[in-house]
C-alpha positions in Angstrom: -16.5 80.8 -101.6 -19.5 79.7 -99.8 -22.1 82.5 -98.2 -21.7 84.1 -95.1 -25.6 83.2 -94.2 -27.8 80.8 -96.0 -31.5 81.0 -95.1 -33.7 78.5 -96.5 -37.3 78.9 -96.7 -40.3 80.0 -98.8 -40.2 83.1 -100.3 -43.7 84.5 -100.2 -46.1 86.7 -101.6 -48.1 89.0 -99.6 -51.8 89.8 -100.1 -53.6 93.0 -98.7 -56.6 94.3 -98.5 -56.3 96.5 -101.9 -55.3 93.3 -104.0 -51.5 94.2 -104.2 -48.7 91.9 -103.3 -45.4 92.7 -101.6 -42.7 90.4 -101.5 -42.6 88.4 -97.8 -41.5 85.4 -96.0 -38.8 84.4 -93.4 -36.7 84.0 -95.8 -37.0 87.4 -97.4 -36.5 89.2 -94.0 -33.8 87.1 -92.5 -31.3 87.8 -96.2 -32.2 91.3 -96.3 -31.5 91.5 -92.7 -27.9 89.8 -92.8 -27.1 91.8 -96.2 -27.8 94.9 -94.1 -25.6 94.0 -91.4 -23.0 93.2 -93.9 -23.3 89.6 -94.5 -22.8 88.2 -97.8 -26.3 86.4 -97.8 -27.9 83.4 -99.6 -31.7 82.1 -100.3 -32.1 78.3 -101.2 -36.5 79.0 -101.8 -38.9 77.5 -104.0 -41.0 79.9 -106.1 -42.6 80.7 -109.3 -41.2 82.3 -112.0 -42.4 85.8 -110.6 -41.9 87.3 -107.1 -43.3 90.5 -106.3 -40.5 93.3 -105.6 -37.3 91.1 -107.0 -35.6 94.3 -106.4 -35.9 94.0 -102.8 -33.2 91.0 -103.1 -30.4 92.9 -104.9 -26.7 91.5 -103.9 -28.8 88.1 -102.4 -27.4 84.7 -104.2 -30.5 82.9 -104.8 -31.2 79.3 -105.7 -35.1 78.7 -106.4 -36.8 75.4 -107.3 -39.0 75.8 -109.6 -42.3 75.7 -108.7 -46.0 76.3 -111.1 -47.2 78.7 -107.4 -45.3 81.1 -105.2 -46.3 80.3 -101.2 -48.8 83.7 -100.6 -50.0 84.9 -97.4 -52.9 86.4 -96.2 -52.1 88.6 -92.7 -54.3 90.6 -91.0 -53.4 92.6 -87.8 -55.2 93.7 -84.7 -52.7 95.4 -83.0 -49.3 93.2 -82.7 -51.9 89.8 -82.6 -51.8 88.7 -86.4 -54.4 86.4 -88.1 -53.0 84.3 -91.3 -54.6 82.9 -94.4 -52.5 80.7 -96.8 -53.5 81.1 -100.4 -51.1 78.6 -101.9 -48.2 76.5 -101.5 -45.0 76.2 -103.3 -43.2 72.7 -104.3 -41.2 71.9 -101.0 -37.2 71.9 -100.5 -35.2 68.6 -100.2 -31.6 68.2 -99.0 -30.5 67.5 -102.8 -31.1 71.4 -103.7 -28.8 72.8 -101.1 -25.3 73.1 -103.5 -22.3 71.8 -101.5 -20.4 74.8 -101.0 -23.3 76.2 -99.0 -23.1 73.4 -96.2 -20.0 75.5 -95.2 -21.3 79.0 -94.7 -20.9 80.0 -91.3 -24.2 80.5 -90.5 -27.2 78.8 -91.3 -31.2 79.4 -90.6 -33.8 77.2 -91.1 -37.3 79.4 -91.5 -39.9 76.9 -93.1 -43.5 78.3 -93.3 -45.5 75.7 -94.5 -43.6 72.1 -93.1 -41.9 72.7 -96.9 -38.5 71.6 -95.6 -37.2 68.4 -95.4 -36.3 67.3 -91.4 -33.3 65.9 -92.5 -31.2 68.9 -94.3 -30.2 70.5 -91.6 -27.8 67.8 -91.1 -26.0 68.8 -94.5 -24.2 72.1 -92.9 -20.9 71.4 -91.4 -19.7 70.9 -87.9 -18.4 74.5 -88.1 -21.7 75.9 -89.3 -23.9 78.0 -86.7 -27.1 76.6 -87.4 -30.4 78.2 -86.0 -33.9 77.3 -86.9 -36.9 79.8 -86.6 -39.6 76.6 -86.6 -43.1 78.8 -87.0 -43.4 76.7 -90.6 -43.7 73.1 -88.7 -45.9 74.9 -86.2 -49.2 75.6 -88.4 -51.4 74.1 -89.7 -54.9 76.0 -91.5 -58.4 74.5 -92.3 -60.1 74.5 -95.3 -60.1 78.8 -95.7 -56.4 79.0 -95.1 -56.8 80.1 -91.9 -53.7 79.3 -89.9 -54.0 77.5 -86.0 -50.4 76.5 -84.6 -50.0 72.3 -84.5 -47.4 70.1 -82.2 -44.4 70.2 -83.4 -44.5 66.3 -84.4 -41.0 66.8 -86.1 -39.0 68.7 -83.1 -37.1 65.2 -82.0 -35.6 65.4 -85.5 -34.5 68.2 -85.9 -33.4 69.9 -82.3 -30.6 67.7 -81.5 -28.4 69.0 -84.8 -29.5 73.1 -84.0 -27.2 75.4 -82.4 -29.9 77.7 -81.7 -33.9 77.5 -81.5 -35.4 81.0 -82.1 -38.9 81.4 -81.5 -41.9 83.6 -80.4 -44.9 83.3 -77.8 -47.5 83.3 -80.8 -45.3 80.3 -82.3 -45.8 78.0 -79.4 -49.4 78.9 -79.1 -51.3 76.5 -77.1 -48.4 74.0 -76.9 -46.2 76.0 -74.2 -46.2 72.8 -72.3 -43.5 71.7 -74.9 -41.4 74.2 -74.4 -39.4 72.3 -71.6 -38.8 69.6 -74.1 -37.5 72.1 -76.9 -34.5 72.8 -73.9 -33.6 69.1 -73.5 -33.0 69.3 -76.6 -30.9 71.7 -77.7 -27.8 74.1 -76.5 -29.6 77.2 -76.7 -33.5 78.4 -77.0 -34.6 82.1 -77.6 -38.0 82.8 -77.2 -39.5 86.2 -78.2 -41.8 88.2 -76.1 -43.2 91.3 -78.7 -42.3 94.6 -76.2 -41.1 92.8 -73.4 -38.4 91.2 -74.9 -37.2 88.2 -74.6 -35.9 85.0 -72.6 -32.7 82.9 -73.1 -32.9 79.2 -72.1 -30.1 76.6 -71.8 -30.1 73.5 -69.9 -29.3 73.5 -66.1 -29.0 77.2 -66.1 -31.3 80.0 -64.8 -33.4 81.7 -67.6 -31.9 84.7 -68.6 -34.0 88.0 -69.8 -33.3 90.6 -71.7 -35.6 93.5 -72.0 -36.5 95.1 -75.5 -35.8 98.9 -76.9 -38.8 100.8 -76.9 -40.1 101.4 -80.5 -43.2 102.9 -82.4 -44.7 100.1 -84.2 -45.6 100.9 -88.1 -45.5 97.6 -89.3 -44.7 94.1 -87.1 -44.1 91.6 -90.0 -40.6 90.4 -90.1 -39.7 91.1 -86.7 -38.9 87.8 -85.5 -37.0 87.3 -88.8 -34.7 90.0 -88.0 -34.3 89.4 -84.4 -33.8 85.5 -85.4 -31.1 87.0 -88.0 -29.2 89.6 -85.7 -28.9 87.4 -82.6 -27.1 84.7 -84.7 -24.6 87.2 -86.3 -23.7 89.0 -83.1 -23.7 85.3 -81.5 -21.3 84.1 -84.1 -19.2 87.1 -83.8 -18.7 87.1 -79.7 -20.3 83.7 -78.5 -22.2 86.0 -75.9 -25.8 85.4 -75.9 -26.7 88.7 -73.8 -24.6 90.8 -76.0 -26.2 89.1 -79.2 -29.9 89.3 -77.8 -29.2 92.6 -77.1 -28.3 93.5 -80.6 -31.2 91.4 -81.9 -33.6 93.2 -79.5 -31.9 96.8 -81.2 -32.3 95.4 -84.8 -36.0 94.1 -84.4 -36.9 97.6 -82.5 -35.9 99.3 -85.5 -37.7 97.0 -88.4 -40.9 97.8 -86.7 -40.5 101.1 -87.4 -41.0 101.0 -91.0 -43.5 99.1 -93.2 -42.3 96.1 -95.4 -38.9 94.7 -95.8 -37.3 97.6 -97.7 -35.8 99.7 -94.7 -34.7 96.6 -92.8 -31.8 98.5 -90.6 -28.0 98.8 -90.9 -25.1 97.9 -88.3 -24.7 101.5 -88.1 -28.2 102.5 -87.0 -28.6 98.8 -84.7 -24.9 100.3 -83.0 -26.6 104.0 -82.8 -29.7 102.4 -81.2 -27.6 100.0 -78.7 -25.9 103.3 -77.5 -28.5 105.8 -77.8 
């Protein structure tokens, strides 16, 4: 039986200040997220042997490529605005490590970080997959420090037209806003993410729709758009309503914040408790 959710992606490791590591990624937040709103989730990643906090992944069905570095992050916050070093870079994914049974889960999310993804695998999920992408990954590029600057997204024409859904945030698009119009020619459905304010629904020929976030006090940002990317295609799959799934993606996101790291991502219960509260 294939997964419920298969996220593929880097998993990361995350560098602070003291010299520790925690374990990161898109990846990482969008599996722990769909396990904790009771999806049976998958990771196909590329990794070293040795990932900080493997715990963390407990009841996740992992495929890793092997790979002689892990993908490691440097973030460093002021406020909600986040500035990014990359450290190093694990061996990419091609379309040959994605086992066959997986191209039939019912949902799928793309969530590269470092363009390690090749354009064409999402066009090995079935017609009857949900397939978002979350494209921050083919949005960077860093100078010789690792610092991270956004890039055009060179490979959006390949990839757009075969997405259900295009999740992404205001810091992703960066300086290349202008593209956003081209982003909704191309696919059914874009989701951009606005931080507090929430965000905005676009599909083609049709009026922008907005929905506001849940107020929340901010502990730790990382993985927000991870979650959000990850509830608004589970609730989506389950009612094909984007305001009810935004929503519940707005509720789940509110809540991540709240704690530090990806160990307290929240439950259906408490995103239910928090839609009603």
């Amino acid at each position: 039986m294939p997964p419920d959710f298969v996220v593929v992606g880097h998993l990361t490791r995350d560098e602070h200040t003291d010299g520790s590591h925690t374990l990161g990624g898109a990846s990482t937040f969008a599996a722990i997220a769909a396990r904790q709103l009771g999806m049976r989730a998958a990771i196909l990643t590329s990794a070293a042997d040795e990932i900080p906090e493997p715990h963390l992944l407990h009841d996740i069905e992992i495929i890793r490529v092997p790979s002689p570095t892990t993908t490691t992050f440097r973030n460093i916050y002021e406020g909600l605005h986040r500035h990014q070093y990359v450290r190093d870079i694990a061996q990419p994914i091609h379309v040959e490590h994605l086992p066959d049974d997986w191209c039939n889960a019912k949902i799928a999310l793309l969530g590269p970080l470092v363009r390690e993804l090749d354009t064409n695998l999402i066009q090995a999920f079935s017609d009857q997959t949900l397939i978002g992408v979350s494209p921050q990954g083919w949005m960077r590029q860093w100078d010789e420090t690792g610092r991270v600057h956004t890039r055009a997204w060179l490979e959006a024409p390949d990839i757009l037209p075969h997405a259900d859904v295009l999740i992404m945030s205001e810091e992703d698009l960066g300086t290349y806003a202008d593209r956003l119009p081209s982003y909704i020619q191309l696919t059914p459905l874009v989701v951009l993410t606005q931080g507090p304010r929430g965000c905005t629904i676009y599909r083609q020929n049709q009026d922008p729709l907005h929905v506001p976030a849940f107020p929340a006090n901010v502990i730790d940002p990382t993985g927000a758009g991870d979650t959000f990317a990850t509830a608004f295609l589970i609730r989506y799959h389950e009612t094909d309503d984007i305001f009810q799934a935004a929503r519940f993606a707005n509720a789940a996101a509110s809540l991540a914040i709240e704690s530090k790291g990806a160990a307290t991502m929240p439950t259906r219960a408490q995103v239910q408790s928090r839609l009603t509260s």
